[in-house]
C-alpha positions as CSV (number, residue, x, y, z in Angstrom):
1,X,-9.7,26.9,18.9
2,X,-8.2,27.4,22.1
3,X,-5.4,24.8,23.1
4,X,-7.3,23.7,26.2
5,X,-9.9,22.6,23.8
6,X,-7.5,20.1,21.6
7,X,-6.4,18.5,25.1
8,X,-9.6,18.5,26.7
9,X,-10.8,16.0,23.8
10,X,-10.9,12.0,24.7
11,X,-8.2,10.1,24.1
12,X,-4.9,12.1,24.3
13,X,-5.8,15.4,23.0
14,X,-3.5,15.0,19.7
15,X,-6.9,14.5,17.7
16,X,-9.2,17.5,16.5
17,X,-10.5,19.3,13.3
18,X,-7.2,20.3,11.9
19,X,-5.9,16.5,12.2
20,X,-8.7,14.6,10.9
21,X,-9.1,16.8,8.1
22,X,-5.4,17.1,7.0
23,X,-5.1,13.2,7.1
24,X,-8.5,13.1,4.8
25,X,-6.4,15.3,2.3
26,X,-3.8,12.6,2.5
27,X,-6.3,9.8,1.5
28,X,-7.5,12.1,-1.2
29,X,-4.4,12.9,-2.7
30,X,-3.6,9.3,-2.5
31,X,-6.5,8.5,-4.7
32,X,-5.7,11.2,-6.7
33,X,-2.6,9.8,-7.5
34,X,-3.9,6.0,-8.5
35,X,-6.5,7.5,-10.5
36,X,-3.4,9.4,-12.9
37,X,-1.8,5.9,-12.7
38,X,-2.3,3.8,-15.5
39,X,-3.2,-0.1,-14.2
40,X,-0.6,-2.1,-15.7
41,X,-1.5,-5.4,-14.3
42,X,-4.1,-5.0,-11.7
43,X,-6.6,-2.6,-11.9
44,X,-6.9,-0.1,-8.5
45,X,-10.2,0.4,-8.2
46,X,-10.9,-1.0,-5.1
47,X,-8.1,0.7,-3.4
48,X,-9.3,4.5,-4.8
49,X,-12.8,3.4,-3.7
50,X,-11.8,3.0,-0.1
51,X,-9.6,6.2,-0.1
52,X,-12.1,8.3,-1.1
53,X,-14.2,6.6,1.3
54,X,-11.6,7.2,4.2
55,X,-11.6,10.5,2.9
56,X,-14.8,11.4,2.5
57,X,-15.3,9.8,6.5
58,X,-12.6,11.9,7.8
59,X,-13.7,15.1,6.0
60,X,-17.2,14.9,7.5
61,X,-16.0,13.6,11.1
62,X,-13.7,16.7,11.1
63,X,-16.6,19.3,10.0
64,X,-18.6,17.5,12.9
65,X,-15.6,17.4,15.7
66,X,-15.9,21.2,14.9
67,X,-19.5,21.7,15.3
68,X,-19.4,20.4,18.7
69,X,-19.1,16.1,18.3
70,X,-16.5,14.2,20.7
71,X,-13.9,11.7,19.6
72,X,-15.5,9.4,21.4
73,X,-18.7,10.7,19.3
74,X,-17.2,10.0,16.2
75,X,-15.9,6.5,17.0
76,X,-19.0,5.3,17.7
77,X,-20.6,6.6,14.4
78,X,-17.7,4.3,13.3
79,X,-17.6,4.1,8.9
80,X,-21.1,4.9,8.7
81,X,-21.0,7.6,5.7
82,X,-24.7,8.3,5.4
83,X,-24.9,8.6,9.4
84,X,-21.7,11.2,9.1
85,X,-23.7,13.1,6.0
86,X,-27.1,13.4,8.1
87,X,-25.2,14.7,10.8
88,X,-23.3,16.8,8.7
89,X,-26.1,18.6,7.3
90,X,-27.9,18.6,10.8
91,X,-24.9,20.8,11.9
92,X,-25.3,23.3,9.0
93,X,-23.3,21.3,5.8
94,X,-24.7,23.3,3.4
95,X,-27.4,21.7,1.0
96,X,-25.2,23.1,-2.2
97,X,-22.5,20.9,-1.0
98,X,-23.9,17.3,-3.1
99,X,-23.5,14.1,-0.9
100,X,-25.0,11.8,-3.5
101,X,-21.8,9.9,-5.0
102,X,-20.9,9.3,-1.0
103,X,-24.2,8.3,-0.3
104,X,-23.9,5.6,-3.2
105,X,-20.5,4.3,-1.9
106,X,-21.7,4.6,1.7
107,X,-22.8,0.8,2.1
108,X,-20.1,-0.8,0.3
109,X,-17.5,1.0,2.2
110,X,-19.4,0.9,5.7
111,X,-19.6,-3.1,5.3
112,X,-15.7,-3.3,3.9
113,X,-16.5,-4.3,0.7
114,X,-13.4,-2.8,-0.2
115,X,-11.2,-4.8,2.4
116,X,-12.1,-7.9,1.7
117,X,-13.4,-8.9,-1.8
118,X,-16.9,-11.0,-2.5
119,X,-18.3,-12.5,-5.3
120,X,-21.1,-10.5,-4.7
121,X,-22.3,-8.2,-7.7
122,X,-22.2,-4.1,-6.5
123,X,-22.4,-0.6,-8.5
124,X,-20.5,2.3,-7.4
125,X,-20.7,5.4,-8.4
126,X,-18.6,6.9,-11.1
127,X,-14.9,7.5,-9.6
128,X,-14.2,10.6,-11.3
129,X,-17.9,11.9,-10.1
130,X,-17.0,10.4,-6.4
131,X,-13.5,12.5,-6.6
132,X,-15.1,15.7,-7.7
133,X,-17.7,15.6,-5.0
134,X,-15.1,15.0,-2.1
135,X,-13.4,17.5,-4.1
136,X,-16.2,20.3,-3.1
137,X,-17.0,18.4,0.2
138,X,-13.4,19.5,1.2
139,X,-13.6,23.1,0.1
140,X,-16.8,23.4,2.1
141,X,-15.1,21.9,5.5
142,X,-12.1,23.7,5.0
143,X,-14.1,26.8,4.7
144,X,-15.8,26.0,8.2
145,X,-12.8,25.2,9.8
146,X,-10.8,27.9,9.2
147,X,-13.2,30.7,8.9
């Protein structure tokens, strides 16, 4: 990518592939590291739900933003996870890489059910099977971004 390109995005030109995916690695990790923490009086849940969620968006907005989408694109798609994925696989996400465990957070996290609690009963998918997903979802965008 040619630095014309970066500055020729909207906004300011400091967004692009390489920045939206390496701040999805930082919501990973993050998750990452409440998972390996043991809850001692609150449980985290919540919080690793929505950063794997952020992740998972960023990942996916960054695979598109390289396949041709705008910033201004991507804002508009918003949180929308199951928007991102079908777009994502439009623009040649390979079918090997599984998009299930996003697609069963995808609602929750769109309507920030992970911002601001309900009494409202929901099901998630299984966090370490949501991890391990986003785990493969990021080798396969890294592999497109840097190939």
């Amino acid at each position: 990518m040619s630095y014309q390109h970066i500055f020729d995005a909207e906004g300011d030109g400091s967004q692009d592939d390489g920045t939206l995916f390496s701040l999805s690695d930082e919501f990973l990790e993050a998750a990452r590291v409440l998972q390996a923490t043991p809850p001692v009086r609150v449980n985290y849940s919540s919080a690793t739900y929505y950063l794997l969620g952020h992740a998972a968006e960023l990942m996916l907005k960054a695979f598109l933003f390289k396949h041709g989408q705008t910033i201004g694109d991507l804002k508009k798609i918003n949180h929308d996870l199951k928007k991102l994925s079908s777009l994502a696989r439009a623009n040649g996400l390979s079918e090997k890489v599984q998009l299930v465990q996003i697609a069963l957070l995808a609602d929750t996290y769109n309507g920030k059910g992970f911002e601001y609690r309900t009494r409202k009963k929901k099901t998630f998918p299984s966090l370490d099977h949501l991890t391990e997903e986003i785990e493969k979802l990021q080798s396969a965008v890294f592999d497109k971004l840097w190939k």
